[in-house]
C-alpha positions as a LaTeX table, in Angstrom:
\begin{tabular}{lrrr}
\hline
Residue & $x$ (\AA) & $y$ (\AA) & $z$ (\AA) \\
\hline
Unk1 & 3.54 & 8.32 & $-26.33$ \\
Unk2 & 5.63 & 8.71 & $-23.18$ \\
Unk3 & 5.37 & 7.01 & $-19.92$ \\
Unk4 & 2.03 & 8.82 & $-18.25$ \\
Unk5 & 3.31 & 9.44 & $-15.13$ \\
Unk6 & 5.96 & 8.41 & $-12.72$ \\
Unk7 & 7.63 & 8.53 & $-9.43$ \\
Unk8 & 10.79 & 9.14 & $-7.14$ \\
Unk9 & 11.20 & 7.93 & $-3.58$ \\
Unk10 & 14.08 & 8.59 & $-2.10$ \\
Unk11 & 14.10 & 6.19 & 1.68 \\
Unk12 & 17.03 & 7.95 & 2.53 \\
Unk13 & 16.05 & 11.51 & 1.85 \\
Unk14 & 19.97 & 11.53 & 0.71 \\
Unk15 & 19.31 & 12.68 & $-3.36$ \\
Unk16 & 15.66 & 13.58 & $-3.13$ \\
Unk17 & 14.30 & 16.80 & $-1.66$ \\
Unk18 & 11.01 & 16.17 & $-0.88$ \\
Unk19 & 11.65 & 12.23 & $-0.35$ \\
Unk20 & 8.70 & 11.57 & $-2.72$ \\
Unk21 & 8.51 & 13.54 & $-5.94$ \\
Unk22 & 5.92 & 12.27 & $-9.24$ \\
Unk23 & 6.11 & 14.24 & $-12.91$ \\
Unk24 & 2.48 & 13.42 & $-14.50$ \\
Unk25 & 2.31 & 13.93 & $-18.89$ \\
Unk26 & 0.41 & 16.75 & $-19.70$ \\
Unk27 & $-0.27$ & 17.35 & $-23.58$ \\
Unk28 & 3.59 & 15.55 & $-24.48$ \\
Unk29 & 5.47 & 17.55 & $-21.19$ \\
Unk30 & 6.02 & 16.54 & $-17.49$ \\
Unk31 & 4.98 & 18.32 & $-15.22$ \\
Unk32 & 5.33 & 17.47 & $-11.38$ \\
Unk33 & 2.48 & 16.21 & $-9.27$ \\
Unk34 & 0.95 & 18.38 & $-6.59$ \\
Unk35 & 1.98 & 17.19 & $-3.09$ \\
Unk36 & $-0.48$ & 17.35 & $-0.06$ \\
Unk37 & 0.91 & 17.11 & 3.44 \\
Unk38 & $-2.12$ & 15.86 & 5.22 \\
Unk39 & $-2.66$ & 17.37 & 9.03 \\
Unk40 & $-0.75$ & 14.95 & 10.63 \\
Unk41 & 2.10 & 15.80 & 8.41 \\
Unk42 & 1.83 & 12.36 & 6.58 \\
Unk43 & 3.03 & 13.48 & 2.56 \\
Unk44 & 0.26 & 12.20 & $-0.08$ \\
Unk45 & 0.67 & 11.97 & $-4.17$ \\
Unk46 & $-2.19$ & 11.15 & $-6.36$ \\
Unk47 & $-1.58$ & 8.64 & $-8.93$ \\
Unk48 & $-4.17$ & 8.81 & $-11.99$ \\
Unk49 & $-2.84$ & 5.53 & $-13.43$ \\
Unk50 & $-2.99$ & 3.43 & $-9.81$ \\
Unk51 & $-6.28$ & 5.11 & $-8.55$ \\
Unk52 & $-4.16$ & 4.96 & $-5.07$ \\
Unk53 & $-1.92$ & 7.60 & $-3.09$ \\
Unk54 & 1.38 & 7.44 & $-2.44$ \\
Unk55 & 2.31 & 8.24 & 0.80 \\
Unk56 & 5.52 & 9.00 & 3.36 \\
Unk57 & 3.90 & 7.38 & 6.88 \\
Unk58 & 6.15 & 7.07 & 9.21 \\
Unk59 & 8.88 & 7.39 & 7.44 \\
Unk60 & 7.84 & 4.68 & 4.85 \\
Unk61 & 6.32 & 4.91 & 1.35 \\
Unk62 & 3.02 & 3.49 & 1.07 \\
Unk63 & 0.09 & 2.44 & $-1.08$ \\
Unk64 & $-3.31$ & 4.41 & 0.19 \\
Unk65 & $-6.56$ & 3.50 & $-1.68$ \\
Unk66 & $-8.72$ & 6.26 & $-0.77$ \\
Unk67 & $-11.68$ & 4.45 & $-2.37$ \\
Unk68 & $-11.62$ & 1.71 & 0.60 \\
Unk69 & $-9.82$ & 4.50 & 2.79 \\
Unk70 & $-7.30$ & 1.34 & 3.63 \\
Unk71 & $-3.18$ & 1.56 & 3.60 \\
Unk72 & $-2.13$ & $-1.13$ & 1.32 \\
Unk73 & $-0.58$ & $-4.23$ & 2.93 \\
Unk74 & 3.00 & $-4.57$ & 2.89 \\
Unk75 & 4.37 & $-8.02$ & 1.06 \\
Unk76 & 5.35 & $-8.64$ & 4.47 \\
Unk77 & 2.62 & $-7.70$ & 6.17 \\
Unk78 & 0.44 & $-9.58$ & 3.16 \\
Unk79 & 2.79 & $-12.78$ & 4.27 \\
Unk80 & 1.84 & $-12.47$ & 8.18 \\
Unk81 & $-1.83$ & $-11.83$ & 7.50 \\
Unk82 & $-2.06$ & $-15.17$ & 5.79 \\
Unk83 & 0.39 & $-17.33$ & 8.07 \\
Unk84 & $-2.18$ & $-15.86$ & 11.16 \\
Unk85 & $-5.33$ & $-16.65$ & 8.71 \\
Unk86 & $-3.69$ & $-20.35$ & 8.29 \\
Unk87 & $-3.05$ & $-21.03$ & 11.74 \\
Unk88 & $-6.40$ & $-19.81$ & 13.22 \\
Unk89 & $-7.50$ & $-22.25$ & 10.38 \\
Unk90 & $-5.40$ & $-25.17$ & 11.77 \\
Unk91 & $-6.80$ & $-24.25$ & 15.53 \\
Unk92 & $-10.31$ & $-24.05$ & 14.91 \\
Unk93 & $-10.04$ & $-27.37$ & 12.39 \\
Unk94 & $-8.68$ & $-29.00$ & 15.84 \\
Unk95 & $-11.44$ & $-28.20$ & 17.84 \\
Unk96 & $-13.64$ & $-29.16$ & 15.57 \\
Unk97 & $-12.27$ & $-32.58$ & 15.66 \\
Unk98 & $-12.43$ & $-32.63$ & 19.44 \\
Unk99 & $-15.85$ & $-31.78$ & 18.91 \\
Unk100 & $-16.15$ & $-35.54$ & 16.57 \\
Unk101 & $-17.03$ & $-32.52$ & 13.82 \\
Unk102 & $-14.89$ & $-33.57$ & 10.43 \\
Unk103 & $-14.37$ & $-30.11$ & 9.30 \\
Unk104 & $-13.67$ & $-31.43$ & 5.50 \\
Unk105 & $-17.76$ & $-32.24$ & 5.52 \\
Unk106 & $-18.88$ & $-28.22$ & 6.44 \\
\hline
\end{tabular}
């Protein structure tokens, strides 16, 4: 048993014509994965395996869970979300103190 499906991205759009191509196995052969260009021209592949979409935005491959409807996050944008999350933490913990609240007893 082969690898069910799999996919090309090209960033560049140097090798690969479209930039994101996907071959899904079909009964031992490959054959390619429709492509949808969504109406405001954003490119969309359905992966079986993932459950997701892959996705050119903006020039960018991404992760689309169409379940939740949400783009997935980035590692970089995962990193940000959780350095903002930890230093709202550290903010509100402060004025909870100025408060005389101990915010290790809530």
């Amino acid at each position: 048993m082969g690898v069910r499906e799999y996919y090309q991205y090209d960033p560049t759009g140097d090798y690969l014509t479209p930039q994101l191509q996907g071959l899904r196995l079909v009964d031992g052969n490959y054959f390619p994965v429709t492509t949808t260009t969504l109406p405001d021209g954003t490119v969309s592949l359905s992966s079986e395996v993932l459950g997701l979409e892959l996705r050119i935005q903006s020039g960018e491959m991404r992760f689309y869970d169409p379940g939740t409807g949400q783009t997935l996050l980035t590692y970089e944008e995962q990193a940000s979300a959780r350095q903002a999350a930890e230093e709202k933490a550290q903010r509100l913990a402060a004025k909870l103190k100025e408060l005389n609240i101990d915010p290790d007893t809530l």
